[in-house]
PDB file with one MODEL, atoms N, CA, C and O in Angstrom:
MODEL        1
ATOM      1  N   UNK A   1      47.725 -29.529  39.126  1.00  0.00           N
ATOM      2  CA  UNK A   1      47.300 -28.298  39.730  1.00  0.00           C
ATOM      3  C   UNK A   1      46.783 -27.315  38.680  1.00  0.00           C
ATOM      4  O   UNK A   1      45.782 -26.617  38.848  1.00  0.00           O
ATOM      5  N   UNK A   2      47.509 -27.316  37.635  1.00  0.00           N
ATOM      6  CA  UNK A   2      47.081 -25.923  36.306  1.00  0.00           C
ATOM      7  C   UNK A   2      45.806 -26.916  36.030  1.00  0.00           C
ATOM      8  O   UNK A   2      44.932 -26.138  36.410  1.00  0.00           O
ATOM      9  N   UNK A   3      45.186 -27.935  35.687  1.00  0.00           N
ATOM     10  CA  UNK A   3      43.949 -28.278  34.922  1.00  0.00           C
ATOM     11  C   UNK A   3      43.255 -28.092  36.193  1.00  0.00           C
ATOM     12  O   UNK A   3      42.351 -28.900  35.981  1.00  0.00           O
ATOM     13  N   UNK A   4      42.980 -27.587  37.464  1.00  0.00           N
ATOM     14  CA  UNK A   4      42.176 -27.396  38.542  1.00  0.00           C
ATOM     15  C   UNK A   4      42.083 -25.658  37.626  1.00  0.00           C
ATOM     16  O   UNK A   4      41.189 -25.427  36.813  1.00  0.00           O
ATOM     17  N   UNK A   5      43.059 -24.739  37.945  1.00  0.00           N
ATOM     18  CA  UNK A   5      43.130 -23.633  37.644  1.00  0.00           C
ATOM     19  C   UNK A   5      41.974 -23.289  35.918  1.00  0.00           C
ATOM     20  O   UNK A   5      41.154 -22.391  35.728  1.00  0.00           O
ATOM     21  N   UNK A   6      42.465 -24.566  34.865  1.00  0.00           N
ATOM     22  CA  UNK A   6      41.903 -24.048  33.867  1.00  0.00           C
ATOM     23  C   UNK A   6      40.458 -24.729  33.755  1.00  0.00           C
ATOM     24  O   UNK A   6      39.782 -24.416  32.775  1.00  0.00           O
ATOM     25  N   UNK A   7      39.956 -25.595  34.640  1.00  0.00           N
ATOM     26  CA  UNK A   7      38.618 -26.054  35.071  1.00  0.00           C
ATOM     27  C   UNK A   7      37.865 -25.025  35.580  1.00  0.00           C
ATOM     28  O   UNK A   7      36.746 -24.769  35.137  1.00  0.00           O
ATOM     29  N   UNK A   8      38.483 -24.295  36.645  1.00  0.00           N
ATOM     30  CA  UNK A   8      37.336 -22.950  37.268  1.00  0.00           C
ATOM     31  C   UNK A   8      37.741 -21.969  36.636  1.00  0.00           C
ATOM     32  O   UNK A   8      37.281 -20.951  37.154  1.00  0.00           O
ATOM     33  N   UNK A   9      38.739 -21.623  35.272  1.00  0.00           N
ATOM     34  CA  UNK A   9      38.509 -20.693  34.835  1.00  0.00           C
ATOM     35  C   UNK A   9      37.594 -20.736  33.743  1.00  0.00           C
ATOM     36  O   UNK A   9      37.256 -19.689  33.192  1.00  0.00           O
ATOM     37  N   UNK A  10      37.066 -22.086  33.297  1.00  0.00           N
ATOM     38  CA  UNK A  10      35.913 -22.461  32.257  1.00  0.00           C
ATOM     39  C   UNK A  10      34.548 -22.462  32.875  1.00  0.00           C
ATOM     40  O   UNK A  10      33.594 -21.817  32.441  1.00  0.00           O
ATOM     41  N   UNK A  11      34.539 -23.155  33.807  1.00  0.00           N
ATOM     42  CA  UNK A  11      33.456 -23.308  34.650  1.00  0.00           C
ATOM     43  C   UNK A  11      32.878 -21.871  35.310  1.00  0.00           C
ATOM     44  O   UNK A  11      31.751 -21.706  35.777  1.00  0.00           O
ATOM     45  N   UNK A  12      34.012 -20.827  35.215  1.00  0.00           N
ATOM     46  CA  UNK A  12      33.271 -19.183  35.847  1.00  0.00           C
ATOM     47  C   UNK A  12      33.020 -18.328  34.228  1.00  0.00           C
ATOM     48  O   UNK A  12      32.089 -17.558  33.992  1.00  0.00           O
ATOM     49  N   UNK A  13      33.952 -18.660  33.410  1.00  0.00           N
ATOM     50  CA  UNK A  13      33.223 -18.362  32.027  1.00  0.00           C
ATOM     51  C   UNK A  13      32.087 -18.846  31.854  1.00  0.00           C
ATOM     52  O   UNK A  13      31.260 -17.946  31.714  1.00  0.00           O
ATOM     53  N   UNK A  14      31.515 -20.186  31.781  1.00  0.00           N
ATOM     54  CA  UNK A  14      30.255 -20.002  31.713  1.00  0.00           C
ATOM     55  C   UNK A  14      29.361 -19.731  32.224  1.00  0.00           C
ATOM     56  O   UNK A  14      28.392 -19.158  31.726  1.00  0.00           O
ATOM     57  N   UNK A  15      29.525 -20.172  33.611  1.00  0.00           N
ATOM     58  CA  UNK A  15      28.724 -19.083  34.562  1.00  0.00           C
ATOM     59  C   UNK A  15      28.468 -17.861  33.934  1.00  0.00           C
ATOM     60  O   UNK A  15      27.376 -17.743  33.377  1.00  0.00           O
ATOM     61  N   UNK A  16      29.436 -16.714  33.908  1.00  0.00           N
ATOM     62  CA  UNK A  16      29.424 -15.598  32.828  1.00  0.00           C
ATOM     63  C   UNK A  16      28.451 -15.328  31.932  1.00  0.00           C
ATOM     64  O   UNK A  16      27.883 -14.237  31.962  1.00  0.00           O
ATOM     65  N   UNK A  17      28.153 -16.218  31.082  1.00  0.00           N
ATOM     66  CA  UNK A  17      27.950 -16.619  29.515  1.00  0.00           C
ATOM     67  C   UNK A  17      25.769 -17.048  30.157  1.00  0.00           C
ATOM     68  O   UNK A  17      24.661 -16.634  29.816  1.00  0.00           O
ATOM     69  N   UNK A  18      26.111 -17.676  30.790  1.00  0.00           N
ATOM     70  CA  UNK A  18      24.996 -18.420  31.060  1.00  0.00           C
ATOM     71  C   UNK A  18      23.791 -17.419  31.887  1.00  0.00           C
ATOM     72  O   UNK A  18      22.624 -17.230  31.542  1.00  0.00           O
ATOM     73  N   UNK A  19      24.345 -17.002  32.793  1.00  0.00           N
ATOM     74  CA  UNK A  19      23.636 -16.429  34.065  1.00  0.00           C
ATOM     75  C   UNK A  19      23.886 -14.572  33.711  1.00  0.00           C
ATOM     76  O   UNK A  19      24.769 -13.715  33.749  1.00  0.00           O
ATOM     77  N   UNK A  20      21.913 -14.800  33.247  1.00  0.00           N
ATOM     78  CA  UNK A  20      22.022 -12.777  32.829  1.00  0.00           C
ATOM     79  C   UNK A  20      21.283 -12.671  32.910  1.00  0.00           C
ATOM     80  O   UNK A  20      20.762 -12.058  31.978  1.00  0.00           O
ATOM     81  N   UNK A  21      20.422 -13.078  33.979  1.00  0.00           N
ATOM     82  CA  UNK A  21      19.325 -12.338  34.036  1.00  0.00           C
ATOM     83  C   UNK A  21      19.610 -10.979  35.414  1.00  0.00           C
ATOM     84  O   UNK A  21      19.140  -9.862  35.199  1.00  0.00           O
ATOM     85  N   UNK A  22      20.228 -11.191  36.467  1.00  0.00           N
ATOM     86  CA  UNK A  22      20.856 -10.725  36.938  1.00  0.00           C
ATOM     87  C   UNK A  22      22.102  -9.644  36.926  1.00  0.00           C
ATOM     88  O   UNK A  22      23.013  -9.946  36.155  1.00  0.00           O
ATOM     89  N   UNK A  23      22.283  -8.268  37.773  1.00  0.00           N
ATOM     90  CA  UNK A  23      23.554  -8.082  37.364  1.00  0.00           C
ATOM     91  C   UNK A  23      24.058  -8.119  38.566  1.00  0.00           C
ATOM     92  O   UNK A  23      25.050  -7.408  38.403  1.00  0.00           O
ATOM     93  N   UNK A  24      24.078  -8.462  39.713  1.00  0.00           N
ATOM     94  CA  UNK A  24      25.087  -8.737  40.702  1.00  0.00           C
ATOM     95  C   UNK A  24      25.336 -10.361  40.753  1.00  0.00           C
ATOM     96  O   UNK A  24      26.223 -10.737  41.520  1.00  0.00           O
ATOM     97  N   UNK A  25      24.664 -11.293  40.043  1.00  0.00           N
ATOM     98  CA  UNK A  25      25.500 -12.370  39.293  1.00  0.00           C
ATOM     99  C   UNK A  25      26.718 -12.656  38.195  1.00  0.00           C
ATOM    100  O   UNK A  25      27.618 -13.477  38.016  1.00  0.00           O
ATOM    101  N   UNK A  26      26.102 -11.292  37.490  1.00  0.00           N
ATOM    102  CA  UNK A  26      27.332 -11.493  36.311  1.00  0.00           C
ATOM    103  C   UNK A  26      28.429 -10.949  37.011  1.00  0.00           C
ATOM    104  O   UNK A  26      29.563 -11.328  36.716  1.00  0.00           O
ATOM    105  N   UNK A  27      28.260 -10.172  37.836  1.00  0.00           N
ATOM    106  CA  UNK A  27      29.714  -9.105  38.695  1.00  0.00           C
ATOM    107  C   UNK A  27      29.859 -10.633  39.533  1.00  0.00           C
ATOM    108  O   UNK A  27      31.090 -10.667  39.546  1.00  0.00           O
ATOM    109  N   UNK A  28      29.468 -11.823  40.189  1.00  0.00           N
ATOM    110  CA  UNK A  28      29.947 -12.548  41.041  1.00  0.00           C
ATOM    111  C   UNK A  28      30.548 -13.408  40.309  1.00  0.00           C
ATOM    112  O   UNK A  28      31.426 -14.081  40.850  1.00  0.00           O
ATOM    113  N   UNK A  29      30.176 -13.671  38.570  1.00  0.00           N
ATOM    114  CA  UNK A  29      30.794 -14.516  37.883  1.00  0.00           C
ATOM    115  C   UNK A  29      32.377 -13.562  37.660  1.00  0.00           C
ATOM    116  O   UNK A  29      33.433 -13.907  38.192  1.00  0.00           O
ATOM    117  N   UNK A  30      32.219 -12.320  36.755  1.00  0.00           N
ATOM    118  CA  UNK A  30      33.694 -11.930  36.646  1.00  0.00           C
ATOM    119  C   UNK A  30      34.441 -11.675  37.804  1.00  0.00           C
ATOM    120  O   UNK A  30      35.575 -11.296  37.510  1.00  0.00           O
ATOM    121  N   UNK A  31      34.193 -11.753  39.245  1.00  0.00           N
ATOM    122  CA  UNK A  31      34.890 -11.979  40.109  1.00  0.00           C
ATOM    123  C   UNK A  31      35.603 -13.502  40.133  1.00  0.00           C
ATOM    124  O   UNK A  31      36.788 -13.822  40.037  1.00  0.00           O
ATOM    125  N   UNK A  32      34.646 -14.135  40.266  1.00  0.00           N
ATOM    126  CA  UNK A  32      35.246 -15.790  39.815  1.00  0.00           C
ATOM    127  C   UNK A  32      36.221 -15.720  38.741  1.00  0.00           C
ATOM    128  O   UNK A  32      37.338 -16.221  38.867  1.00  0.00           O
ATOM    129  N   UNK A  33      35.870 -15.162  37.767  1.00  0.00           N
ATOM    130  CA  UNK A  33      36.803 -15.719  36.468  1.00  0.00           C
ATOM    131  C   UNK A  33      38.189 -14.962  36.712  1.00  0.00           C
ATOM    132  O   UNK A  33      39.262 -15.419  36.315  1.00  0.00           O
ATOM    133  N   UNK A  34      38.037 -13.586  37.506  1.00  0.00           N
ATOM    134  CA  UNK A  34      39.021 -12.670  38.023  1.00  0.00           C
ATOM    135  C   UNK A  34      40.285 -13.579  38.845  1.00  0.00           C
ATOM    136  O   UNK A  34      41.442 -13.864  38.536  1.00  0.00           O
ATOM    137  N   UNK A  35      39.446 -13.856  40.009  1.00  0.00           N
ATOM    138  CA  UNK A  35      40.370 -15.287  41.219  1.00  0.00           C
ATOM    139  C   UNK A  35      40.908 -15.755  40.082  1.00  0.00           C
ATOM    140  O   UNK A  35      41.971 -15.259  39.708  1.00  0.00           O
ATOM    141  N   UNK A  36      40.285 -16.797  39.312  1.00  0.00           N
ATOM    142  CA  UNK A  36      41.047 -17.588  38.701  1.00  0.00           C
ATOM    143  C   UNK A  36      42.199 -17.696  38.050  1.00  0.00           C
ATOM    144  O   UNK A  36      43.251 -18.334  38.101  1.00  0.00           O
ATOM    145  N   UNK A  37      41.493 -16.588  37.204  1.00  0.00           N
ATOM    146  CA  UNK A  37      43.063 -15.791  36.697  1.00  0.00           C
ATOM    147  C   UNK A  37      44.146 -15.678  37.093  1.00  0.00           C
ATOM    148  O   UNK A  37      45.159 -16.173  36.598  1.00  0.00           O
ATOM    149  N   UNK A  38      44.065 -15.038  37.999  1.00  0.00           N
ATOM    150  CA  UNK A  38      44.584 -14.533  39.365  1.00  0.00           C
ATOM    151  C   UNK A  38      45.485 -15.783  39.731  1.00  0.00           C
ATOM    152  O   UNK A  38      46.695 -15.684  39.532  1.00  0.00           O
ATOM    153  N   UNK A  39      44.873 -17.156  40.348  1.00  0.00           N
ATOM    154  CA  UNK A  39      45.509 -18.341  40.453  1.00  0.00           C
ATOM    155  C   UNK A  39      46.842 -19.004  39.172  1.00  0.00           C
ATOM    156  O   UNK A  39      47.910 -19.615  39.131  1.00  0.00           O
ATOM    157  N   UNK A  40      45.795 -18.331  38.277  1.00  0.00           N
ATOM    158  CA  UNK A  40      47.048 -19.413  37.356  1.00  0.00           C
ATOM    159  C   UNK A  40      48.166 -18.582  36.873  1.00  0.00           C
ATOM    160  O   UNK A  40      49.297 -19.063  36.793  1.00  0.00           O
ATOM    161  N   UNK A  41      47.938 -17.470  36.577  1.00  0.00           N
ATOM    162  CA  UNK A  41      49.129 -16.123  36.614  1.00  0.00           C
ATOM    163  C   UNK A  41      49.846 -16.613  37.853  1.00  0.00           C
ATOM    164  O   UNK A  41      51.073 -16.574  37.763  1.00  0.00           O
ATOM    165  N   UNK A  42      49.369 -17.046  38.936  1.00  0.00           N
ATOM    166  CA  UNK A  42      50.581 -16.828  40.270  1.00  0.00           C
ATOM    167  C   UNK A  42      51.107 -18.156  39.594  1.00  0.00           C
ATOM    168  O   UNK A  42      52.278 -18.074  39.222  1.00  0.00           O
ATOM    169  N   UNK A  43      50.530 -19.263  39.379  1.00  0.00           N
ATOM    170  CA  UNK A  43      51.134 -20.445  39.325  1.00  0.00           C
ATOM    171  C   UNK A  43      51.989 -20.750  38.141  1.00  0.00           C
ATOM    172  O   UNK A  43      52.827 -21.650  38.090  1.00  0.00           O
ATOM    173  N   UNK A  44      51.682 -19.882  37.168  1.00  0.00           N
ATOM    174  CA  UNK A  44      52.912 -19.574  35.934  1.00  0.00           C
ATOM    175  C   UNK A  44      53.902 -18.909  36.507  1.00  0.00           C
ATOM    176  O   UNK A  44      55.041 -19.374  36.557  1.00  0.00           O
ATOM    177  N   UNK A  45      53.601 -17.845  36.959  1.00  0.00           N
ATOM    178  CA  UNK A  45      55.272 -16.943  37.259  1.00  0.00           C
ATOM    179  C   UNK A  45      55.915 -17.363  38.310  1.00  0.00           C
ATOM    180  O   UNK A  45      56.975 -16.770  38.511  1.00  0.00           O
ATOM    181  N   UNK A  46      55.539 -18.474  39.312  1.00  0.00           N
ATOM    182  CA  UNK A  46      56.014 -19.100  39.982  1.00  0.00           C
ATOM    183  C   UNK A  46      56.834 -20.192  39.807  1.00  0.00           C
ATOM    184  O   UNK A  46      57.845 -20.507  40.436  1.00  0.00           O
ATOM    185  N   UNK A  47      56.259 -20.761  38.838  1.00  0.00           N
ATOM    186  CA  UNK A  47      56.955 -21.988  37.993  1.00  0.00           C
ATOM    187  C   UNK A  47      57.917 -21.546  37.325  1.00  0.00           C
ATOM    188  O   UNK A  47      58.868 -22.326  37.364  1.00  0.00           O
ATOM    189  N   UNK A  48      58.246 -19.926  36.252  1.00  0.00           N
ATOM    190  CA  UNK A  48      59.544 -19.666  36.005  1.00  0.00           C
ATOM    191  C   UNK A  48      59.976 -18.882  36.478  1.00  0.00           C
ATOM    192  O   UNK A  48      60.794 -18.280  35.783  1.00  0.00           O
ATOM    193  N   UNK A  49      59.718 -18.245  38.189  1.00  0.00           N
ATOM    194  CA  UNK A  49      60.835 -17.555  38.952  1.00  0.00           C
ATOM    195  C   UNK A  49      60.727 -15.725  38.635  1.00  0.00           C
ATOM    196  O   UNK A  49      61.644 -14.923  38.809  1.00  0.00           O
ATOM    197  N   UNK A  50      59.453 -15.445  38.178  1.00  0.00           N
ATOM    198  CA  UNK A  50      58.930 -14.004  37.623  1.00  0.00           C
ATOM    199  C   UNK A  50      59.041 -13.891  39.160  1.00  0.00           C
ATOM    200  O   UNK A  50      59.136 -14.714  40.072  1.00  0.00           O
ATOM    201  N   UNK A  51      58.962 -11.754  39.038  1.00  0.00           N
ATOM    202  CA  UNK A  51      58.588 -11.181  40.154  1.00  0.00           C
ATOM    203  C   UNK A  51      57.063 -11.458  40.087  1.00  0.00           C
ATOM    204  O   UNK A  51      56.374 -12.216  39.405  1.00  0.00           O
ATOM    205  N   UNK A  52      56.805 -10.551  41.057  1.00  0.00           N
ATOM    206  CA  UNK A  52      55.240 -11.292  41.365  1.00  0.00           C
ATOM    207  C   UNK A  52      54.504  -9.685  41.343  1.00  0.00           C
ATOM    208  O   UNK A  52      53.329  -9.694  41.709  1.00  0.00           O
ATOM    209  N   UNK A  53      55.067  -8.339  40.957  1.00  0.00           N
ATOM    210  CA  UNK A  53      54.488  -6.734  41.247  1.00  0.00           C
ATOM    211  C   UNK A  53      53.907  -6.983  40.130  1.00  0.00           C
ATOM    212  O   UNK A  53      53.895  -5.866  39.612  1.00  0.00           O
ATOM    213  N   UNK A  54      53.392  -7.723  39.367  1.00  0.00           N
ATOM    214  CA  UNK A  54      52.488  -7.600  38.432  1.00  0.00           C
ATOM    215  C   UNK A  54      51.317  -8.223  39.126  1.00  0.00           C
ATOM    216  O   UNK A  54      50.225  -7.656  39.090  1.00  0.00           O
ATOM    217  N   UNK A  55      51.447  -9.110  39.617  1.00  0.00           N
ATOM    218  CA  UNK A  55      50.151  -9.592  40.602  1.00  0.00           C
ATOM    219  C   UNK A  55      49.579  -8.301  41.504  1.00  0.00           C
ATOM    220  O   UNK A  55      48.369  -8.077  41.456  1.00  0.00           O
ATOM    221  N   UNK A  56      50.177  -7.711  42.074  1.00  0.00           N
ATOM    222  CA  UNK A  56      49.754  -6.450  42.873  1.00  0.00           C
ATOM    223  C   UNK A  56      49.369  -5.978  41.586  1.00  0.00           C
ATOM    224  O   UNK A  56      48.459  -6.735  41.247  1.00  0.00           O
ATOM    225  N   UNK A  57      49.545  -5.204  40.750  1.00  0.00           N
ATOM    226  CA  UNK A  57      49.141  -4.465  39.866  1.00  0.00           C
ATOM    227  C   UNK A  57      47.807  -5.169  39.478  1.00  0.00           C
ATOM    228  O   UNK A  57      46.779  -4.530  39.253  1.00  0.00           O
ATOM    229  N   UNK A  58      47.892  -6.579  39.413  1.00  0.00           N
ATOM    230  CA  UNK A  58      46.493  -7.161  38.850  1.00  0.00           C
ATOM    231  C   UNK A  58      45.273  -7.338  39.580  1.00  0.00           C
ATOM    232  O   UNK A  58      44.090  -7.467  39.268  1.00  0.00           O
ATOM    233  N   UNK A  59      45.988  -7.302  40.755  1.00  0.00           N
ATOM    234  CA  UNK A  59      44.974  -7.212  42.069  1.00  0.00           C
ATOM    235  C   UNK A  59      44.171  -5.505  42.107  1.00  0.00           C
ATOM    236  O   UNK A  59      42.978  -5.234  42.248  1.00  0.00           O
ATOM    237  N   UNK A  60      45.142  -4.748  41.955  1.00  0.00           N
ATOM    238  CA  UNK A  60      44.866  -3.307  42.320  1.00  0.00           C
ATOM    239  C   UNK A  60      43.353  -2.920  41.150  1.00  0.00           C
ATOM    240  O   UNK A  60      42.255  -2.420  41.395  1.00  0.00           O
ATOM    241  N   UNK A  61      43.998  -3.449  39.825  1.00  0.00           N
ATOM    242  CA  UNK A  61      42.949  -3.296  38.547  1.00  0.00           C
ATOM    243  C   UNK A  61      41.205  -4.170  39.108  1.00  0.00           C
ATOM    244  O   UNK A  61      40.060  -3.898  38.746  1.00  0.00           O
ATOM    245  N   UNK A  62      41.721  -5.265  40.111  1.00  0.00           N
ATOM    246  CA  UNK A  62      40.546  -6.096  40.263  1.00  0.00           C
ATOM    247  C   UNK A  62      39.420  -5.859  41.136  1.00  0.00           C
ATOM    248  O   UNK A  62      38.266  -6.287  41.170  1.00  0.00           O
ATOM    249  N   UNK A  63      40.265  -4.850  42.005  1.00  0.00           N
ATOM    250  CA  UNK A  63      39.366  -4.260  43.204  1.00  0.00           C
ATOM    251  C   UNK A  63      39.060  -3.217  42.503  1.00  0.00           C
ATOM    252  O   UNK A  63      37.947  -2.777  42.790  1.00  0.00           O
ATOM    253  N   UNK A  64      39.500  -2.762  41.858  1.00  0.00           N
ATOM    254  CA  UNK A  64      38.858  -1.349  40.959  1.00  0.00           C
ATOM    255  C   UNK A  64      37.365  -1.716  39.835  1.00  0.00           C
ATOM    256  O   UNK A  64      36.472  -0.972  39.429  1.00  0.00           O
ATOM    257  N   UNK A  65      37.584  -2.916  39.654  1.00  0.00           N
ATOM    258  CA  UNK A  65      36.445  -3.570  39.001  1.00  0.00           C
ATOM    259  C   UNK A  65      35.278  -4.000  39.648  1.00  0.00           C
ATOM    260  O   UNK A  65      34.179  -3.710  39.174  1.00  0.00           O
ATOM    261  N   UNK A  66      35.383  -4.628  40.628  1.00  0.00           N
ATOM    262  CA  UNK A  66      34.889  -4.762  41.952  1.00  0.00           C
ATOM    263  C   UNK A  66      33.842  -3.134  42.280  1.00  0.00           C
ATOM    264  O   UNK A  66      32.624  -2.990  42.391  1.00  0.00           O
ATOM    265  N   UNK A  67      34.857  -2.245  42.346  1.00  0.00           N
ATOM    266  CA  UNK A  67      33.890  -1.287  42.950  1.00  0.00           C
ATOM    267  C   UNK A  67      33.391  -0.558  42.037  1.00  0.00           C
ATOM    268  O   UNK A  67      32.492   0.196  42.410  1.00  0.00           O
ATOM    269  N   UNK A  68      33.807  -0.518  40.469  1.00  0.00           N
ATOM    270  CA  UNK A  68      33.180  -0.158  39.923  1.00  0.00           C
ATOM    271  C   UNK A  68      31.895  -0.797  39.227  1.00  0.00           C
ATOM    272  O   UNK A  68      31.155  -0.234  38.421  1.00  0.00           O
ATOM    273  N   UNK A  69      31.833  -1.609  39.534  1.00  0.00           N
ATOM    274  CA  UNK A  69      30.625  -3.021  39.411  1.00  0.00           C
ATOM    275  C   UNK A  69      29.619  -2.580  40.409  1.00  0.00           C
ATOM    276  O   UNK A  69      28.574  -2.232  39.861  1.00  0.00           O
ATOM    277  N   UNK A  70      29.603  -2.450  42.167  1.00  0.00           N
ATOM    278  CA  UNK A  70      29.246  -2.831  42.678  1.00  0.00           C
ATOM    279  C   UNK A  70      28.424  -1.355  42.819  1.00  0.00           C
ATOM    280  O   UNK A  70      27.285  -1.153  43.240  1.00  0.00           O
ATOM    281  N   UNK A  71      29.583  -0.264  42.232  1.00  0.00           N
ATOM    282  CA  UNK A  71      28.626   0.724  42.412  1.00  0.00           C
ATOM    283  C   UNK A  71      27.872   1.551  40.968  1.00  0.00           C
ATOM    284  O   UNK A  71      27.476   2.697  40.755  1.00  0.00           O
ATOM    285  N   UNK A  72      27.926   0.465  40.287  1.00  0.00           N
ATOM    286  CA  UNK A  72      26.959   0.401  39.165  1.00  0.00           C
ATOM    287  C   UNK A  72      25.522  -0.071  39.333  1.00  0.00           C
ATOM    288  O   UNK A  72      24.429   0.401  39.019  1.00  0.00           O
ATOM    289  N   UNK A  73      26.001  -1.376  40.054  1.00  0.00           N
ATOM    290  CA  UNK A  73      24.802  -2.044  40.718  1.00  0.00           C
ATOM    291  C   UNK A  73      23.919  -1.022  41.861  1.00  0.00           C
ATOM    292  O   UNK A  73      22.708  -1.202  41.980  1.00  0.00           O
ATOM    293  N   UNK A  74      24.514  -0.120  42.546  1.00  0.00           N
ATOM    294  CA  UNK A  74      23.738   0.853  43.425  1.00  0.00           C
ATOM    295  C   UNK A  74      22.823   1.273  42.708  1.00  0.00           C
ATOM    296  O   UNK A  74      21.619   1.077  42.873  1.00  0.00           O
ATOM    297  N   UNK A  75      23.454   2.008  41.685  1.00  0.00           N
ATOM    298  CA  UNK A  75      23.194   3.119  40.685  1.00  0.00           C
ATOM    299  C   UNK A  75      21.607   2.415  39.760  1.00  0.00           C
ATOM    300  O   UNK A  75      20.592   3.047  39.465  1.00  0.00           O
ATOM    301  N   UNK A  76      21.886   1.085  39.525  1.00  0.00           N
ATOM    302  CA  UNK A  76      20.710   0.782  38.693  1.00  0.00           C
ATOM    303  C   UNK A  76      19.526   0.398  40.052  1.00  0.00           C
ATOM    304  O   UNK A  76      18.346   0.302  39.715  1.00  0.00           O
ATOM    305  N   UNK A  77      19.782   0.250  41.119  1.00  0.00           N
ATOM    306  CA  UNK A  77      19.098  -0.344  41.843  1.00  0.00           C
ATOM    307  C   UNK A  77      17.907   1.120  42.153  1.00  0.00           C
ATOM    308  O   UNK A  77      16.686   1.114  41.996  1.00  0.00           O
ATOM    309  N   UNK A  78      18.892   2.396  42.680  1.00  0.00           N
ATOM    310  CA  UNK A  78      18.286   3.432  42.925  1.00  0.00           C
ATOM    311  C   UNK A  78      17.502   3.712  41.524  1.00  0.00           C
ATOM    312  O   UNK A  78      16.333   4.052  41.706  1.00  0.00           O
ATOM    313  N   UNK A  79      17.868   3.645  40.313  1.00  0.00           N
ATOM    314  CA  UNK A  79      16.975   4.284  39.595  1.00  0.00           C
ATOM    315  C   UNK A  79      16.038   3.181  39.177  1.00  0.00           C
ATOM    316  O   UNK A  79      14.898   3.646  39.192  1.00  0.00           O
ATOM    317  N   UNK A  80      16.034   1.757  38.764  1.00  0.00           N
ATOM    318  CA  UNK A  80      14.863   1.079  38.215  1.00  0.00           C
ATOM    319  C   UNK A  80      14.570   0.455  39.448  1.00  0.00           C
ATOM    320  O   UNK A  80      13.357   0.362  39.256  1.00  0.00           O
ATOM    321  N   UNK A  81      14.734  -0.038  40.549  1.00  0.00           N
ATOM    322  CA  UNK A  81      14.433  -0.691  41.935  1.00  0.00           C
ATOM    323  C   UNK A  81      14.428  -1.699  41.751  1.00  0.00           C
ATOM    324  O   UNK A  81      13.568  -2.259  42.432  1.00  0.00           O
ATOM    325  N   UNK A  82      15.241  -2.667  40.826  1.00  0.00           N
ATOM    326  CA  UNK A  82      15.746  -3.983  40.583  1.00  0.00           C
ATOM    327  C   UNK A  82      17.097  -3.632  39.685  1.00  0.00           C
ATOM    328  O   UNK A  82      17.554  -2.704  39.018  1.00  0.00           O
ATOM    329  N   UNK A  83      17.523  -5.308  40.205  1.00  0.00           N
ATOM    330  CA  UNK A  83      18.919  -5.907  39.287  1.00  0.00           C
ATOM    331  C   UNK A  83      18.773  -6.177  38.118  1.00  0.00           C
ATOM    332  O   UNK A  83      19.663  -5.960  37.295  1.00  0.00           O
ATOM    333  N   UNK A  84      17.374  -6.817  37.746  1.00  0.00           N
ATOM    334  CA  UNK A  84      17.394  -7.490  36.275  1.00  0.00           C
ATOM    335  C   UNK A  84      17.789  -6.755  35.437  1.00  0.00           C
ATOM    336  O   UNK A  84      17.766  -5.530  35.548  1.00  0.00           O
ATOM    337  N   UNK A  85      18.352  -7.574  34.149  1.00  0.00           N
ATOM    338  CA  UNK A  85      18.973  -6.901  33.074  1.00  0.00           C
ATOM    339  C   UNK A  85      18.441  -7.047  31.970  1.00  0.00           C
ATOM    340  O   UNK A  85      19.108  -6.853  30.954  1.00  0.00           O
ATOM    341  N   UNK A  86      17.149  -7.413  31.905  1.00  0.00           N
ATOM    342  CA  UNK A  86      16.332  -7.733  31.311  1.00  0.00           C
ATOM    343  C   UNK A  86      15.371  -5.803  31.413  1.00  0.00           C
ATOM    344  O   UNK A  86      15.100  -4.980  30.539  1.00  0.00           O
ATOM    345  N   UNK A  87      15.244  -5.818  32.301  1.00  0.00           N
ATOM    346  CA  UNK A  87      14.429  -4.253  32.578  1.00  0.00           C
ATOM    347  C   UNK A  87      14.701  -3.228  32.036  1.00  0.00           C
ATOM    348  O   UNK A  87      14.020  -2.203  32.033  1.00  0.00           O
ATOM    349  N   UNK A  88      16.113  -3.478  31.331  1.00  0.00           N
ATOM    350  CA  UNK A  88      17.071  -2.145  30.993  1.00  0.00           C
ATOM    351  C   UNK A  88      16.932  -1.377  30.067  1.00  0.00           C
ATOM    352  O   UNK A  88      17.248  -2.107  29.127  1.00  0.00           O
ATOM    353  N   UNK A  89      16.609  -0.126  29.507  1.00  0.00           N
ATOM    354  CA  UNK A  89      16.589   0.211  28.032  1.00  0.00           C
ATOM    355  C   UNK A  89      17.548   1.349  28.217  1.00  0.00           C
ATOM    356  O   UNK A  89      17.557   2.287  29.014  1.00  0.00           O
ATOM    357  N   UNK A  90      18.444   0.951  27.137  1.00  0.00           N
ATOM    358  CA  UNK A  90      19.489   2.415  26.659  1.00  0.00           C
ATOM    359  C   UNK A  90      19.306   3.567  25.650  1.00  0.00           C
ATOM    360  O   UNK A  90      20.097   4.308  25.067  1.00  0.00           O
ATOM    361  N   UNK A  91      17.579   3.401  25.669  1.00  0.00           N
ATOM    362  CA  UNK A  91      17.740   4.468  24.511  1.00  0.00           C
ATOM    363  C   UNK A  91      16.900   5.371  25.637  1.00  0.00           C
ATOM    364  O   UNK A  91      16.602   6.540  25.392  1.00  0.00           O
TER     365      UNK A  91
ENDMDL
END
């Protein structure tokens, strides 16, 4: 069961790593790599009998990432009228 867990947590890293041209891809990859996490944290503290209010806590941080992602993504959409991240200049 953990080498399923540490398979999609490699497989959404590179996703990550790989896929930029986009930014509501890279927010769908660190959501992936987020779950995953997510999975194998439950399946460790389960295996030695941990409380689990750190999972809420990790969840709470994840939806906060989530919306702060998603309303980043608004934000670039209204001002350049695309996702690409290629378009971007910070100076």
């Amino acid at each position: 069961m953990m080498i399923t867990y540490f398979f999609g947590y490699f497989f959404s890293l590179i996703i990550f790593l790989f896929v930029r041209s986009h930014f509501l891809l890279c927010l769908l990859g660190l959501e992936y790599l987020l779950l995953y996490s997510f999975f194998f944290i439950f399946g460790f503290m389960g295996y030695f009998d941990f409380d689990y209010y750190f999972l809420v806590i990790y969840l709470v941080f994840g939806v906060c990432d989530g919306v702060l992602g998603l309303s980043l993504l608004v934000f670039l959409i209204r001002n350049s009228s695309s996702d690409y991240l290629d378009s971007l200049t910070l100076c």
